[in-house]
C-alpha positions as CSV (number, residue, x, y, z in Angstrom):
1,X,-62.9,21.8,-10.8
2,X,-60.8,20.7,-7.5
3,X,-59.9,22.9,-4.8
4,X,-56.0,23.8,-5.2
5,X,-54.4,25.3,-2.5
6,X,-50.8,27.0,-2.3
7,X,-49.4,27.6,0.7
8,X,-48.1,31.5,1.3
9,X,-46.1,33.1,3.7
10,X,-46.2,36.5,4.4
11,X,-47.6,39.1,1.4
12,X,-47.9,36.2,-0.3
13,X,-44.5,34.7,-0.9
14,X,-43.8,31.7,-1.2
15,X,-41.2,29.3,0.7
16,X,-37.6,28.7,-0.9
17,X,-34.4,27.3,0.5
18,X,-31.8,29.9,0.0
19,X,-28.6,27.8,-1.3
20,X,-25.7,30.4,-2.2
21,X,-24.6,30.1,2.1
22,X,-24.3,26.7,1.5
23,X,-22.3,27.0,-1.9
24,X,-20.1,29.9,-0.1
25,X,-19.2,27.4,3.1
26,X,-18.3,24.5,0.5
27,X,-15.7,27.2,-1.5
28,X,-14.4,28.3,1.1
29,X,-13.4,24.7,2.6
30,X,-12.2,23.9,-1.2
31,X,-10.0,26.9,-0.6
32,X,-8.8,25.6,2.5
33,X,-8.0,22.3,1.5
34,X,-6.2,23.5,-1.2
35,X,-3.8,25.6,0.7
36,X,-3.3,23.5,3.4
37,X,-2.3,20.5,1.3
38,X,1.1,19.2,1.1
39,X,2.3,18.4,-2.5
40,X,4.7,15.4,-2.9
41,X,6.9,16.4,-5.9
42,X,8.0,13.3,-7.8
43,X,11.2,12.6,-9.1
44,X,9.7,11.5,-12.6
45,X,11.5,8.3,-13.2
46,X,11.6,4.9,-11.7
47,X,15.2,3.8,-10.2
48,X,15.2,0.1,-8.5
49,X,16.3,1.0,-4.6
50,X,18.3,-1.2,-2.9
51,X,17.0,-3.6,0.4
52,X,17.6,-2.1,3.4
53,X,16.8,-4.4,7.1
54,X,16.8,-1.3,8.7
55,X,14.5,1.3,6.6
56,X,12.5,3.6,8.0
57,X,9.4,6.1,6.8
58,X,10.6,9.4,6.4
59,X,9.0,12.5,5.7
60,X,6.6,13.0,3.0
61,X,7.4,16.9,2.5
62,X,11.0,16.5,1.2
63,X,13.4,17.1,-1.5
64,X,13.6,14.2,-3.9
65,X,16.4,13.4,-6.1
66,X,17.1,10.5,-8.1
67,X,20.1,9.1,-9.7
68,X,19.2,6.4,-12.6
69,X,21.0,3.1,-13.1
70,X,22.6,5.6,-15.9
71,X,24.4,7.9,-13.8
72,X,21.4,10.8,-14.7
73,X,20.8,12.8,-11.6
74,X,17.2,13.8,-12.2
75,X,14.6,16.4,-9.6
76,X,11.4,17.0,-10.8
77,X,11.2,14.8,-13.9
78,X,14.6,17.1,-15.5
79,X,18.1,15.9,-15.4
80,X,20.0,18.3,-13.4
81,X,23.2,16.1,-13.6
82,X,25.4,16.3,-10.1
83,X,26.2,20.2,-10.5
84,X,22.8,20.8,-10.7
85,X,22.4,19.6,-6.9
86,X,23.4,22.3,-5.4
87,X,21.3,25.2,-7.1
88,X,18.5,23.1,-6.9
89,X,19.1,22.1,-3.1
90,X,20.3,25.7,-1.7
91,X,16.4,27.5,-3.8
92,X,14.3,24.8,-1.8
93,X,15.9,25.4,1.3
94,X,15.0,28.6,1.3
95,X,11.5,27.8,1.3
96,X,11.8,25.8,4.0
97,X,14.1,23.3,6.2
98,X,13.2,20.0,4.0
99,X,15.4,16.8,4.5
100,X,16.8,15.8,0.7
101,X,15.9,12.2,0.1
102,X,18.0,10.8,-2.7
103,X,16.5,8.0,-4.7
104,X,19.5,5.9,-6.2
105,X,19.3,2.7,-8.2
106,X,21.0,0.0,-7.0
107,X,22.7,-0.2,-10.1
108,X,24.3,3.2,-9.9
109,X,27.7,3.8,-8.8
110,X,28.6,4.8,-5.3
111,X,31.0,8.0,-6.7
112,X,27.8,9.4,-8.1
113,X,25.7,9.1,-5.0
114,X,28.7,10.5,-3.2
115,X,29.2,13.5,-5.3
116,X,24.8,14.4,-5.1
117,X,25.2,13.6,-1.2
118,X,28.2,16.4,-0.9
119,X,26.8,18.7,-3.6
120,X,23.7,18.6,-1.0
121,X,25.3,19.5,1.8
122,X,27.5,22.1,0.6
123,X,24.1,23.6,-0.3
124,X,23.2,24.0,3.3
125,X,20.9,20.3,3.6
126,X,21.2,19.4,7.0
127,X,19.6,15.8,6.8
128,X,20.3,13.9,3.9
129,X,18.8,10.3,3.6
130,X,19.2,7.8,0.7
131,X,15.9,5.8,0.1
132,X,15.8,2.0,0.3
133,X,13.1,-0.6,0.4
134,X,12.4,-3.1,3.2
């Protein structure tokens, strides 16, 4: 027969790596990350923006609305139609001081855009930005 030995700590214990710590530290960052994360809420359809020379990045935590080619005014994937703006706009604000990006087709007519940009202000938005690709 050969020889085994097992190595024993004290009493005769033997050595383990003690993970729940480790498993702890990495909830806790999940938790963390979580919080701290900013959601982008979509406006849950596509619209065809017009060129702009001049656009610029704006914020990524913002209110988005869109206006389809249609005439729908849409936030969050749900038609709100123009008097739907303002409710919309005035509960977010609350929440915090975001700009309101509105996301118009280029096909849509300027009266619509124009009734969604002063629905949006009357609720209180302070900057108000209409998105356009370069």
């Amino acid at each position: 027969m050969r020889d085994r030995k097992l190595i024993f700590t004290q009493e005769g214990r033997s050595d383990e790596i003690n993970v729940s710590p480790l498993i702890d530290i990495v909830f806790i960052l999940l938790i963390f990350f979580i919080v701290t994360t900013v959601f982008i809420e979509e406006t849950g359809v596509e619209v065809q923006r017009p060129q702009s020379a001049s656009a610029e990045q704006l914020e990524k935590n913002a209110i988005l609305i869109a206006i389809t080619a249609e005439g729908k005014v849409v936030y969050g994937g749900n038609e709100i139609g123009v008097r739907g703006v303002r409710g919309v706009v005035k509960r977010l604000l609350k929440q915090n001081d975001q700009p309101v990006i509105v996301q118009t087709d280029k096909r849509a007519s300027v009266e619509i855009y124009t009734r969604v940009h002063d629905e949006a202000a009357l609720a209180g938005a302070k900057r108000i930005n209409l998105a356009t690709q370069n």
